[in-house]
KOLKOL-627856 format. One record per residue: x, y, z of N, C-alpha, C, O in turn. Coordinates in steps of 0.02 Angstrom, whole numbers, m for minus. Atoms other than C-alpha are relative to their C-alpha. Example, Ala and Ser with C-alpha at 12.3 -4.5 7.8 and 13.67 -1.06 7.14 Angstrom:
- 45  m59  0  615  m225  390  45  60  0  97  59  33;
- m42  m59  m3  684  m53  357  m39  55  37  m14  110  45;
REM end
This chain:
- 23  68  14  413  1156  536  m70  m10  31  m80  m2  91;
- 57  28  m31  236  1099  554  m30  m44  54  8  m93  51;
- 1  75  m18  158  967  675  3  m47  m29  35  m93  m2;
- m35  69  2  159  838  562  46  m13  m43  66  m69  m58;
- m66  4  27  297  888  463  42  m31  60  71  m83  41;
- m14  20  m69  363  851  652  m6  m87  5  31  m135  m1;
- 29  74  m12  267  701  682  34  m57  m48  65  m108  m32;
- m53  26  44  336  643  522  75  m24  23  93  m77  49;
- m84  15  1  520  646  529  4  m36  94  51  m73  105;
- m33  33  m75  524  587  737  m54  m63  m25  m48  m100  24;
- m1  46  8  419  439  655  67  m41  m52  102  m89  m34;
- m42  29  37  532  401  508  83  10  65  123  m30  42;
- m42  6  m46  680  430  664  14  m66  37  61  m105  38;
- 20  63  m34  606  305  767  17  m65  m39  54  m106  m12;
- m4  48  44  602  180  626  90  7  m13  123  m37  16;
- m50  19  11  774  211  566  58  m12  66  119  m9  57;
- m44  52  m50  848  134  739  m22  m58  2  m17  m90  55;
- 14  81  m1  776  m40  673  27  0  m80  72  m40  m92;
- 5  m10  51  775  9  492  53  34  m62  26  84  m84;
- m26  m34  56  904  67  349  m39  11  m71  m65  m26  m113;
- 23  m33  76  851  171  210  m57  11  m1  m82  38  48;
- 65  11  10  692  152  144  m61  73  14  m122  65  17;
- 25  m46  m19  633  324  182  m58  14  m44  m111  33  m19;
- 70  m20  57  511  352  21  m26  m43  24  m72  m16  54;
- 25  71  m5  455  175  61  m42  34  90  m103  43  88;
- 27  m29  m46  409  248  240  m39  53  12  m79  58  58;
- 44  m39  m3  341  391  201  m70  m12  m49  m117  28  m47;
- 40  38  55  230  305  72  m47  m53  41  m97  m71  11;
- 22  21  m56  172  205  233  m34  47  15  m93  31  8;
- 25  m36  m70  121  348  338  m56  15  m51  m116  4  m40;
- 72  m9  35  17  397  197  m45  m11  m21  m91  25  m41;
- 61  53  11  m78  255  167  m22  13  71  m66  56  72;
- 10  1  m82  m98  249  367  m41  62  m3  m101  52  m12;
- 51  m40  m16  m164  432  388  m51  m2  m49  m101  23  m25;
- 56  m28  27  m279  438  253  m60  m76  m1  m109  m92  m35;
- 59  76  m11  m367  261  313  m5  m27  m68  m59  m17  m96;
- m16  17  64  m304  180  146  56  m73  21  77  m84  78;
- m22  80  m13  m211  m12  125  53  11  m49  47  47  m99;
- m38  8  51  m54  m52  44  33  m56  m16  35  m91  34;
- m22  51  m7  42  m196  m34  73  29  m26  86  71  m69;
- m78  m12  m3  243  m202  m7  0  m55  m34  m39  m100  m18;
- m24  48  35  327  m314  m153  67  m2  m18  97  35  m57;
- m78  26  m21  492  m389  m117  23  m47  4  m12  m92  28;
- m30  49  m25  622  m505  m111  7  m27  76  15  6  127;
- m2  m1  m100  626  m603  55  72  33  20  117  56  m16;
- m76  m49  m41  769  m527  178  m15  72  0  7  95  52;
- 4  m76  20  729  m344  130  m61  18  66  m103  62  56;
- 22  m52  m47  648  m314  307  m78  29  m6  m98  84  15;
- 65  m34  6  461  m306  257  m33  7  64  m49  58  93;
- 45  32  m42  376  m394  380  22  70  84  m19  100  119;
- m13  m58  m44  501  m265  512  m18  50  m4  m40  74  48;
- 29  m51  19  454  m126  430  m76  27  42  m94  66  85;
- 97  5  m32  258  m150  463  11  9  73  m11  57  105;
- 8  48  m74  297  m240  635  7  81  46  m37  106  81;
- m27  m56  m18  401  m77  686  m45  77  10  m52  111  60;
- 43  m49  m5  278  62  607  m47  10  64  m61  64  89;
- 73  m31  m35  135  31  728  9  m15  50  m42  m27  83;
- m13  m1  m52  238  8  871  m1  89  13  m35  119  55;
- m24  m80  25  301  203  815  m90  26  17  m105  76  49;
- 90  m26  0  98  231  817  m40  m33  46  m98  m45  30;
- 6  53  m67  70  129  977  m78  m9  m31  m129  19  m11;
- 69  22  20  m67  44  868  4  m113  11  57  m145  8;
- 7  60  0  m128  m155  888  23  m8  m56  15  33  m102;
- m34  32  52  m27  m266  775  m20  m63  9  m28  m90  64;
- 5  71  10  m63  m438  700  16  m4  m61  m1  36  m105;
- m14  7  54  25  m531  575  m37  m67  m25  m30  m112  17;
- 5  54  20  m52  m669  475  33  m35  m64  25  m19  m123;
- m18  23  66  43  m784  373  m23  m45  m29  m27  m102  m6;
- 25  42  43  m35  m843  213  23  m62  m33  68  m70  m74;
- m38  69  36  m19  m1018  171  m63  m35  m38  m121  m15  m27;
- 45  46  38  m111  m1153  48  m73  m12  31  m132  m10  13;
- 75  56  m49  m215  m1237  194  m57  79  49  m113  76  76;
- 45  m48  m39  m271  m1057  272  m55  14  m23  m70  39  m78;
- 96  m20  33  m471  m1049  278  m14  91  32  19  132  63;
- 23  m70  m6  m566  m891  290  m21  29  75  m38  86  91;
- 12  m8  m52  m591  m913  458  46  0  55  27  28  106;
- m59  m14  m19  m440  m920  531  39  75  2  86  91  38;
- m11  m82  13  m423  m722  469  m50  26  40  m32  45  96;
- 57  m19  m1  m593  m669  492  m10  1  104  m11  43  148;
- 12  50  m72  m618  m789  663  m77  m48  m13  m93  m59  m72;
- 45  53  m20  m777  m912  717  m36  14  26  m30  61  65;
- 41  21  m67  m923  m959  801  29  m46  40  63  m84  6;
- m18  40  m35  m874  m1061  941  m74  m17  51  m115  28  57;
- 49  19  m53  m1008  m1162  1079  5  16  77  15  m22  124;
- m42  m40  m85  m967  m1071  1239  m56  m49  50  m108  m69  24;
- 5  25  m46  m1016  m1158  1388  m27  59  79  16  68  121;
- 32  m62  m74  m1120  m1015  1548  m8  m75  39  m46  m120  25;
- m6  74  m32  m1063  m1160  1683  m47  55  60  m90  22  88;
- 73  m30  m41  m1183  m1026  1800  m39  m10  22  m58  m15  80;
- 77  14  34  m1329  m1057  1712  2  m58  m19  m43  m95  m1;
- 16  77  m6  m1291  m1218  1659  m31  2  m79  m61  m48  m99;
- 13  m11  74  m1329  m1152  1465  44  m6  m64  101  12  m50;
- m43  13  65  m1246  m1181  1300  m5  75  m48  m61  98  m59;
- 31  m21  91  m1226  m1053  1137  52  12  m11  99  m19  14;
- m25  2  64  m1141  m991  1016  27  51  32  m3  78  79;
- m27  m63  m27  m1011  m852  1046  63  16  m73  88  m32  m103;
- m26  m7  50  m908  m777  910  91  24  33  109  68  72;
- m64  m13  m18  m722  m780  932  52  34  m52  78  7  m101;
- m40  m25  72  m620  m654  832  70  m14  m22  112  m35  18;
- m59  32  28  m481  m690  731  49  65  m17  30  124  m13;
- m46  m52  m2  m325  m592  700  19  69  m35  69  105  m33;
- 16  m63  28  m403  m454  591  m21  53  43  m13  111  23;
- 23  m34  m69  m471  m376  753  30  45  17  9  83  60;
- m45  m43  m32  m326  m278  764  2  83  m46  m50  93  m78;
- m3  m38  9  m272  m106  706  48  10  m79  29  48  m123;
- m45  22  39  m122  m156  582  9  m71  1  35  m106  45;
- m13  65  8  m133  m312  508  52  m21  m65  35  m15  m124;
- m60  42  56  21  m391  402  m28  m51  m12  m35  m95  30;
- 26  55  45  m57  m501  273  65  m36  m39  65  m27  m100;
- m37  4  18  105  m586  246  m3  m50  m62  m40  m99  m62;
- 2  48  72  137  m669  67  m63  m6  m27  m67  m50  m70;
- 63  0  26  m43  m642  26  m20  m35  m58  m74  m64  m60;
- 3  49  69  m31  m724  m142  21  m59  1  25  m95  m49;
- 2  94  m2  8  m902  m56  m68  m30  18  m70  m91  17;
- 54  27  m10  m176  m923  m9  m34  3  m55  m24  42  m101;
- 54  m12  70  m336  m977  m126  m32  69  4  m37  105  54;
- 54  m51  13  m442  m845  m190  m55  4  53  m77  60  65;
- 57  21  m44  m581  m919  m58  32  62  73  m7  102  100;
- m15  m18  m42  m477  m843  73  36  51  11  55  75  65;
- m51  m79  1  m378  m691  13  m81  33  2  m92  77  44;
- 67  m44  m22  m592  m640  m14  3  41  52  2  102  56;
- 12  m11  m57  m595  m640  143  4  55  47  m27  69  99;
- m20  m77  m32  m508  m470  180  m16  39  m42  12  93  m47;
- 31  m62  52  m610  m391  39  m53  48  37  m57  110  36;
- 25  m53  m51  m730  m343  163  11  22  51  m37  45  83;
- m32  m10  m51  m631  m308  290  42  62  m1  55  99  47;
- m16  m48  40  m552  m191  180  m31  63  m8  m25  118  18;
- 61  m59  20  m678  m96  109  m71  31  59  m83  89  75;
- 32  m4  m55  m811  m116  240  18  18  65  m15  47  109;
- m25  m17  m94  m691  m111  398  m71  m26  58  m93  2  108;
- 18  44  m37  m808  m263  450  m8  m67  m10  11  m88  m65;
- m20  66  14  m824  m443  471  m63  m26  13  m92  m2  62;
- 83  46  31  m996  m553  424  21  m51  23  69  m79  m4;
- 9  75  m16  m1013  m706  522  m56  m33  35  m81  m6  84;
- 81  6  11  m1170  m799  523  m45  49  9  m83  61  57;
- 66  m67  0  m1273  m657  485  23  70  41  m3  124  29;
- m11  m65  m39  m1198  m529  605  54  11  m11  98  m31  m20;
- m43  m44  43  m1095  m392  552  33  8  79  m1  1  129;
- m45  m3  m46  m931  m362  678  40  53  2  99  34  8;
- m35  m59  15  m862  m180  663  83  m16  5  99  m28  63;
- m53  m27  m21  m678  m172  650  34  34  27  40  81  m12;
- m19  m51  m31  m575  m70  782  48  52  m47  95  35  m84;
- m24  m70  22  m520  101  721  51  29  16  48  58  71;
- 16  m1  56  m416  136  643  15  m63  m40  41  m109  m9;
- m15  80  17  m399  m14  523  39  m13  m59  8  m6  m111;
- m36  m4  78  m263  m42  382  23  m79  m9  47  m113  37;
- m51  77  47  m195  m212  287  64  37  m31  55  85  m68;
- m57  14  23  m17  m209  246  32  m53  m12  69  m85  24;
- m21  78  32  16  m350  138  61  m24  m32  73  20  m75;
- m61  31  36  167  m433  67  m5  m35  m39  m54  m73  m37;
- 1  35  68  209  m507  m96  67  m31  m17  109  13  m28;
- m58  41  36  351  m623  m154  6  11  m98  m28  m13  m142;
- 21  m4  92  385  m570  m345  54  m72  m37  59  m76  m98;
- m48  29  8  524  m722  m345  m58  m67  m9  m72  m84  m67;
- 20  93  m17  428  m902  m306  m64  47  m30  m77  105  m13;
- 36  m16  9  280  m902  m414  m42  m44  m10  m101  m34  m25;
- 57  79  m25  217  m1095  m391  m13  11  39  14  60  66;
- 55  m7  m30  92  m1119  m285  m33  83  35  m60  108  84;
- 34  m96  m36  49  m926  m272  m83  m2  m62  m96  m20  m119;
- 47  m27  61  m112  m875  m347  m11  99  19  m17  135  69;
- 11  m68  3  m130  m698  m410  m45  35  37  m98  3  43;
- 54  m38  m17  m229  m559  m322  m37  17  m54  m10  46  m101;
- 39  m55  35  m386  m507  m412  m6  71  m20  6  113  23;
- m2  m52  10  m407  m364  m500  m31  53  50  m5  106  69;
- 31  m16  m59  m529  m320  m375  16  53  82  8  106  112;
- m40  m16  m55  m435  m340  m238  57  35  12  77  56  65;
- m76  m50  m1  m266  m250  m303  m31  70  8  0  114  38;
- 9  m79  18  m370  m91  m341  m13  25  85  m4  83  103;
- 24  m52  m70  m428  m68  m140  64  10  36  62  27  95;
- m39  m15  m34  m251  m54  m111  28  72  m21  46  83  m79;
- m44  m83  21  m177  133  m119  57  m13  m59  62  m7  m120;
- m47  8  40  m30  92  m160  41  m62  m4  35  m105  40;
- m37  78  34  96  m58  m254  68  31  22  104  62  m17;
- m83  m12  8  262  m26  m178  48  m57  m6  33  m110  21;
- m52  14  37  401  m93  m243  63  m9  43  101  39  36;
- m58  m25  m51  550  m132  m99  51  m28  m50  39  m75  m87;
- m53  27  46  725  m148  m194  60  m32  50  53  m39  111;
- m45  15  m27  880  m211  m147  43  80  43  47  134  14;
- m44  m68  m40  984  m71  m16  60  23  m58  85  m8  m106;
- m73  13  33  1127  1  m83  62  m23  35  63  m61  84;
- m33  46  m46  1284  m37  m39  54  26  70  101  m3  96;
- m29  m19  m57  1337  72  103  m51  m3  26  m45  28  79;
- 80  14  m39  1154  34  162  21  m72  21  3  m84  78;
- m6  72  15  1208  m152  144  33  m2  71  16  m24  126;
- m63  13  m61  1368  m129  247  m40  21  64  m55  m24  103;
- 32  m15  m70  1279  m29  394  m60  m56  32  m82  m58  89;
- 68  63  m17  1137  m185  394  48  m38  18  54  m35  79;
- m37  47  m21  1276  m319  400  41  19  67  65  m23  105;
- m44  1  m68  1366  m230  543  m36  m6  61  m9  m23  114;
- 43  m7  m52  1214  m214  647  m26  m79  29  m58  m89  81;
- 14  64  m35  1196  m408  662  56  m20  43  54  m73  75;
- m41  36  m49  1332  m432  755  m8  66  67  31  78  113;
- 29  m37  m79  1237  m299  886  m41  m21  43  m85  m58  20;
- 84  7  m24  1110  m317  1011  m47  22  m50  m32  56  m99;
- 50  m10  50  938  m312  930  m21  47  35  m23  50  97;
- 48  m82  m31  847  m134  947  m66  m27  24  m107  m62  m6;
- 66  m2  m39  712  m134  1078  m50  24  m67  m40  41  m125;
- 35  m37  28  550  m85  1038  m4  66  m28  20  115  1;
- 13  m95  10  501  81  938  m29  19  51  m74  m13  76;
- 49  m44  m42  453  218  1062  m70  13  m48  m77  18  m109;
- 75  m34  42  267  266  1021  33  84  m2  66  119  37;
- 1  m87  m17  269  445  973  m43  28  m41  m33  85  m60;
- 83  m15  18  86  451  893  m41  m70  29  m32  m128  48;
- 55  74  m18  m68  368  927  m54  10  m42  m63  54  m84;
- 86  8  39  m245  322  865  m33  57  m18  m51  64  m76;
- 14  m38  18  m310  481  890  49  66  m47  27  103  m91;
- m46  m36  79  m154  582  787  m23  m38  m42  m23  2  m89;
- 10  9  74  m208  485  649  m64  7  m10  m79  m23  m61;
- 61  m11  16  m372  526  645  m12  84  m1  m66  106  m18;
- m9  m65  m4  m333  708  663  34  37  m41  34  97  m53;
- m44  m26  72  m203  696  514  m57  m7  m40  m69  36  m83;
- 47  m1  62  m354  627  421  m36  34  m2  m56  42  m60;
- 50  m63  6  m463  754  450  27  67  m29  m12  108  m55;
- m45  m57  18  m322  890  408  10  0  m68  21  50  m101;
- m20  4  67  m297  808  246  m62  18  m56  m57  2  m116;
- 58  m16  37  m460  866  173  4  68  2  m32  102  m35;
- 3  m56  m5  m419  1016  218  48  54  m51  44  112  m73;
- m49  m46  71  m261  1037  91  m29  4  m59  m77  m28  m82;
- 43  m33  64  m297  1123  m58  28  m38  m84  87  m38  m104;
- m21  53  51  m289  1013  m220  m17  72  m59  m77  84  m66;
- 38  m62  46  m302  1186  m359  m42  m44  m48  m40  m104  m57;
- 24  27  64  m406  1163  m498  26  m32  m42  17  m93  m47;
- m35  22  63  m314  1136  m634  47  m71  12  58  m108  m36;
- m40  39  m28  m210  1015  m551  m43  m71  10  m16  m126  1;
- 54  48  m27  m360  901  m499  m31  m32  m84  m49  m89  m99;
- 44  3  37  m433  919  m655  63  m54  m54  42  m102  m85;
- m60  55  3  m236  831  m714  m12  m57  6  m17  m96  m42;
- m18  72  m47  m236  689  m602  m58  m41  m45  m44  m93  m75;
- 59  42  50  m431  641  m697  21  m25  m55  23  m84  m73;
- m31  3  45  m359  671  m829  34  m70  m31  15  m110  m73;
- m45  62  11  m204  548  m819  m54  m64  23  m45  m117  m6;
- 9  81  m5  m306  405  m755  m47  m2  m76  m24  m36  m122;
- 27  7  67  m438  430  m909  36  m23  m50  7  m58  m92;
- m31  8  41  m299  415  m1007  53  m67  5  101  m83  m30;
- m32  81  0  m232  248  m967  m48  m58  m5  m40  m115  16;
- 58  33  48  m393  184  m1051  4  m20  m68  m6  24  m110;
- 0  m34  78  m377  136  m1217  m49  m1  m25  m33  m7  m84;
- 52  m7  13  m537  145  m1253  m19  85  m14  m65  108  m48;
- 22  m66  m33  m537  325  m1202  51  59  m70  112  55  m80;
- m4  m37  61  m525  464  m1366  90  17  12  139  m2  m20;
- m69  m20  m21  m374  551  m1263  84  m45  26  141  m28  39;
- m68  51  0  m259  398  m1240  54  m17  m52  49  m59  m97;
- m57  28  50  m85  399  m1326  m2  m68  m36  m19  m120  m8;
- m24  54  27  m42  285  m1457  21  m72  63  m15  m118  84;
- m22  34  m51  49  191  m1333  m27  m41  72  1  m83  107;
- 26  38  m34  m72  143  m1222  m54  m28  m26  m83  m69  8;
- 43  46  39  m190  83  m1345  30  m71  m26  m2  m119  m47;
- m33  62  33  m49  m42  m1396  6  m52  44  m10  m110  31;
- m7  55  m52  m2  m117  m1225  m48  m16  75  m38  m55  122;
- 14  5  m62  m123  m88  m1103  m76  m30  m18  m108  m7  m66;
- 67  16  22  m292  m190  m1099  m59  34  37  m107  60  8;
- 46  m37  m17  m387  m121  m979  14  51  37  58  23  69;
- m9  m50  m42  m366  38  m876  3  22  81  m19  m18  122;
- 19  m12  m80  m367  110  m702  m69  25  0  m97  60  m42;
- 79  m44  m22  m541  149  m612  3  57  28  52  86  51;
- 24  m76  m17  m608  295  m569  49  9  94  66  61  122;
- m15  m22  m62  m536  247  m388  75  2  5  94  m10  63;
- m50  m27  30  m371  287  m449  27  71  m3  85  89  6;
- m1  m66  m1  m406  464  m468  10  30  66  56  69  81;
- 29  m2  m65  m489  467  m285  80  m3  48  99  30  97;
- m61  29  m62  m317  384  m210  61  49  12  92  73  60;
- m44  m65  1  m210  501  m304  2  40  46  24  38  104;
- 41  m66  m40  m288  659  m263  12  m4  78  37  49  94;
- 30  12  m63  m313  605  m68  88  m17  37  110  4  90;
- m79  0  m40  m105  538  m55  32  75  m25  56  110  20;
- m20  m75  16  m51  704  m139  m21  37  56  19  83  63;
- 32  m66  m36  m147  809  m4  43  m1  81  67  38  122;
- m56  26  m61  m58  686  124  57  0  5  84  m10  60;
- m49  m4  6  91  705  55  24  92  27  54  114  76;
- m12  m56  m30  89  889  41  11  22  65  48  69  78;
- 7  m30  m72  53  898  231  40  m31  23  74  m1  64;
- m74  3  m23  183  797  266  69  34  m5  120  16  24;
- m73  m31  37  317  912  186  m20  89  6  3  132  m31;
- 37  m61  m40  216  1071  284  m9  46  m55  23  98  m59;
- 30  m36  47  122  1131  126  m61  m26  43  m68  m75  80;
- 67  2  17  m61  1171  129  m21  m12  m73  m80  m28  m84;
- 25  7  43  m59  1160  m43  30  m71  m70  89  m87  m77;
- m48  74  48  m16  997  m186  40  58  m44  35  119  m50;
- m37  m25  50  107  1025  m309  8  m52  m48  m6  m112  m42;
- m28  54  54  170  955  m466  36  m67  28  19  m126  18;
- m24  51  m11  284  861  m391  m24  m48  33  m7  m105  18;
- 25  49  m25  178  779  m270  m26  m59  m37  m24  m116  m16;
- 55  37  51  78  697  m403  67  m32  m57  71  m83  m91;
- m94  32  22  255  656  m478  22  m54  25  36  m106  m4;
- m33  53  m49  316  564  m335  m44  m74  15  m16  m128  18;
- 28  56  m12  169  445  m300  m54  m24  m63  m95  m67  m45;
- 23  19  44  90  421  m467  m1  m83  m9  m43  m127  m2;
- m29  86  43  181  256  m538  m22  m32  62  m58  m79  45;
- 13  67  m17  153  160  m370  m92  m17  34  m119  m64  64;
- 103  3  m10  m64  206  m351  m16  m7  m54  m76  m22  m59;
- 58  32  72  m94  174  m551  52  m67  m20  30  m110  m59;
- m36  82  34  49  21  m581  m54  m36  m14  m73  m45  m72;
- 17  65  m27  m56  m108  m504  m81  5  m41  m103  m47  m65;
- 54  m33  40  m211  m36  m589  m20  m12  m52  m80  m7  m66;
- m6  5  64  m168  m76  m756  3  m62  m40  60  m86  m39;
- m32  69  14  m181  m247  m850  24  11  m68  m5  42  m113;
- m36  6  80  m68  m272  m999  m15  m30  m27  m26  m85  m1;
- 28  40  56  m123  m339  m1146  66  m50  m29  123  m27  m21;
- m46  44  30  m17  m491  m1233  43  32  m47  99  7  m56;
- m86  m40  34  94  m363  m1349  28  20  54  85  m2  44;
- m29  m67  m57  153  m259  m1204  27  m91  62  69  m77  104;
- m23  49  m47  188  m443  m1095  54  m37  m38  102  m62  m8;
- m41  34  33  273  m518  m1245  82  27  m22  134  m2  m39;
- m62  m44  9  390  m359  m1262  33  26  74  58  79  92;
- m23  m18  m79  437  m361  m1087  m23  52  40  8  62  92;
- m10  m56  m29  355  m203  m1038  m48  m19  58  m97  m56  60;
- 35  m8  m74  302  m176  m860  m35  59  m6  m18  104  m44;
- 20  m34  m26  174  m82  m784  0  90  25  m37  138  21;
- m14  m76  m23  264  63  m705  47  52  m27  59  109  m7;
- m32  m37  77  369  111  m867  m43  28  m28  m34  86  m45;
- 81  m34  46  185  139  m954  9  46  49  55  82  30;
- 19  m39  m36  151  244  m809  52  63  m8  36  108  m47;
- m60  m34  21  316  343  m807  m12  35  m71  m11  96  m83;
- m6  m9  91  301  351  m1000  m73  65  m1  m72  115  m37;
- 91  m22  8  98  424  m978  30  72  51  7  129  46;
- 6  m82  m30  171  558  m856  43  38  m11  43  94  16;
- m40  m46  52  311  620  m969  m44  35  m49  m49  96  m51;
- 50  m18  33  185  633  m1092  m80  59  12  m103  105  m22;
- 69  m21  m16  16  684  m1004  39  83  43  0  131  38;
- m31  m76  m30  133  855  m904  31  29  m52  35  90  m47;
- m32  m31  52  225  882  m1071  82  m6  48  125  22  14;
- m82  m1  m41  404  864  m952  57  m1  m46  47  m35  m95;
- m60  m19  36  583  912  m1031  30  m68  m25  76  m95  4;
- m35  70  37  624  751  m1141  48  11  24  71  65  42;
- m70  27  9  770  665  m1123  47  9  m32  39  m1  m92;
- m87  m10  47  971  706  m1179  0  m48  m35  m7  m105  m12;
- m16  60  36  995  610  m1311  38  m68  28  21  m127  21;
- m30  54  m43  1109  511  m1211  m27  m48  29  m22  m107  13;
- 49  19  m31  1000  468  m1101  m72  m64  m8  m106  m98  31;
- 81  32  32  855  384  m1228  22  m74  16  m22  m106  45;
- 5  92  m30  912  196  m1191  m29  m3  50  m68  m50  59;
- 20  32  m67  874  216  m1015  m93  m9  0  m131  m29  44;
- 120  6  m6  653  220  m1062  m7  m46  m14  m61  m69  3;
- 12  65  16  683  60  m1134  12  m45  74  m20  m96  87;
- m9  39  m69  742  m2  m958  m59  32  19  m105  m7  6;
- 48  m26  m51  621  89  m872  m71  m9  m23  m115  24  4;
- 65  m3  18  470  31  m972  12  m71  24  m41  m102  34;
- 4  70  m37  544  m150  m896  16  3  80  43  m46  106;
- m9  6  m71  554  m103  m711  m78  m41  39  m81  m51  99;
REM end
């Protein structure tokens, strides 16, 4: 076993003494995390998001802050202020900038889609930049720096949508479901326990900056790379090589940084699972939740119920050539083009 094949599994350990299940969902974490990449968790409430997060970057003895998004939250309240500081010394006045709860290392952007547009901005450069602009002076973010945001797909008054913009700087769109139901039972028995202490740390700041450097180092082959372009090109319809099928339901396509995200969680993945090198399957496993969110559907494809990560599914049966379906079987693509 590798180090962070290692590192791996005694994090996902750690976590599952707060946590049932959810293990793809965790490892789908770590890999946004090492490769300095953002993600948004979308779930029913109860399903343990907000723990999840809270938990990880105890596991990664990293700074945590959660902010929760509401109607009245301004941009500054995330971001932070100037304030008039008072040198009782000197007997002088100015201006002093007080930071706000992005400052940290892991920030839970909880319900993100209950604030205006004015103020979800707000973590666009915070995001991308990994800094914060206030009157005129730029404020580095401490290192390393990720958003892990939450989404309600249930209550959809007073939410306003994320921008297209803003969905694409996230890696990845996961998806938390309901447990099953011997997952269920082991959750319901554990409330009538004491509550689990903190996670032990058993990485820090610098392991993740040491996975990210490692991850450039796995080997993406040719042909394989030249795939992944491939599939996002092809969820264009604009684009010569796009199936029927996505010329019908999809309006506009994934960007180029699509390809980039792929490529970069595949390499992270691999090294989690103590390859040096990607495989098919990697690019299997995290496809549907780095091009879902990517994709806007056009009014046939919304009117026929189809979702997002069915196209996707559907585009990578297609785009690998993979062993169709038993006849039996063919109803279930019609569900799965509505997940």
């Amino acid at each position: 076993m590798t180090r962070w094949e290692e590192a791996a599994r005694r994090v996902q350990e750690e976590l599952r003494r707060k946590i049932v299940g959810m293990d793809d969902v965790i490892e789908k974490m770590l890999i946004c995390i090492f490769t300095r990449n953002h993600a948004l968790l979308v779930g029913v409430p109860g399903l343990a998001k907000t723990l999840l997060i809270s938990s990880l970057a105890e596991a990664l003895d990293l700074s945590f802050a959660r902010i929760q998004f509401t109607p009245d939250l301004m941009p500054s309240d995330i971001t932070g202020t100037e304030v008039l500081a008072e040198d009782r010394g000197e007997g002088t006045r100015a201006f002093r900038f007080l930071p706000g709860p992005v400052f940290a290392n892991i920030v839970l952007a909880d319900e993100i889609n209950r604030t205006p547009p004015k103020t979800q901005a707000a973590l666009m450069e915070a995001m991308e930049e990994r800094q914060v602009t206030s009157v005129g002076k730029r404020y580095p973010l401490p290192e390393p720096f990720f958003v892990l945001a939450t989404q309600n797909p249930i209550e959809q008054e007073g939410t306003y949508p994320l921008p297209a913009a803003q969905l694409d700087r996230f890696m990845f769109r996961i998806r938390i479901e309901y447990p099953e139901a011997d997952e269920e039972r082991r959750i319901a028995r554990r409330t009538t326990r004491p509550s689990a202490q903190r996670a032990t740390p058993v990485l820090g700041a610098k392991d993740v900056a040491e996975f990210g450097a490692e991850v450039t180092r796995v080997d993406l082959p040719k042909d394989l790379e030249e795939k992944i372009v491939a599939l996002v090109r092809r969820t264009r319809p604009e684009e010569p090589s796009a199936p029927q099928f996505i010329r019908d339901w999809i309006a506009f396509g994934a960007s180029p940084r699509a390809a980039q995200a792929l490529g970069t969680a595949c390499r992270a993945r691999a090294l989690l699972h103590g390859r040096n090198t990607v495989r098919l399957d990697d690019v299997l496993a995290l496809a549907p939740d780095i091009v879902r969110h990517r994709l806007v559907l056009n009014y046939h494809a919304t009117a026929e119920g189809i979702r997002a990560v069915g196209v996707v599914r559907k585009l990578l049966d297609d785009h690998f050539d993979l062993a169709p379906k038993p006849e039996a079987a063919r109803p279930l693509w019609r569900r799965l083009l509505r997940i």
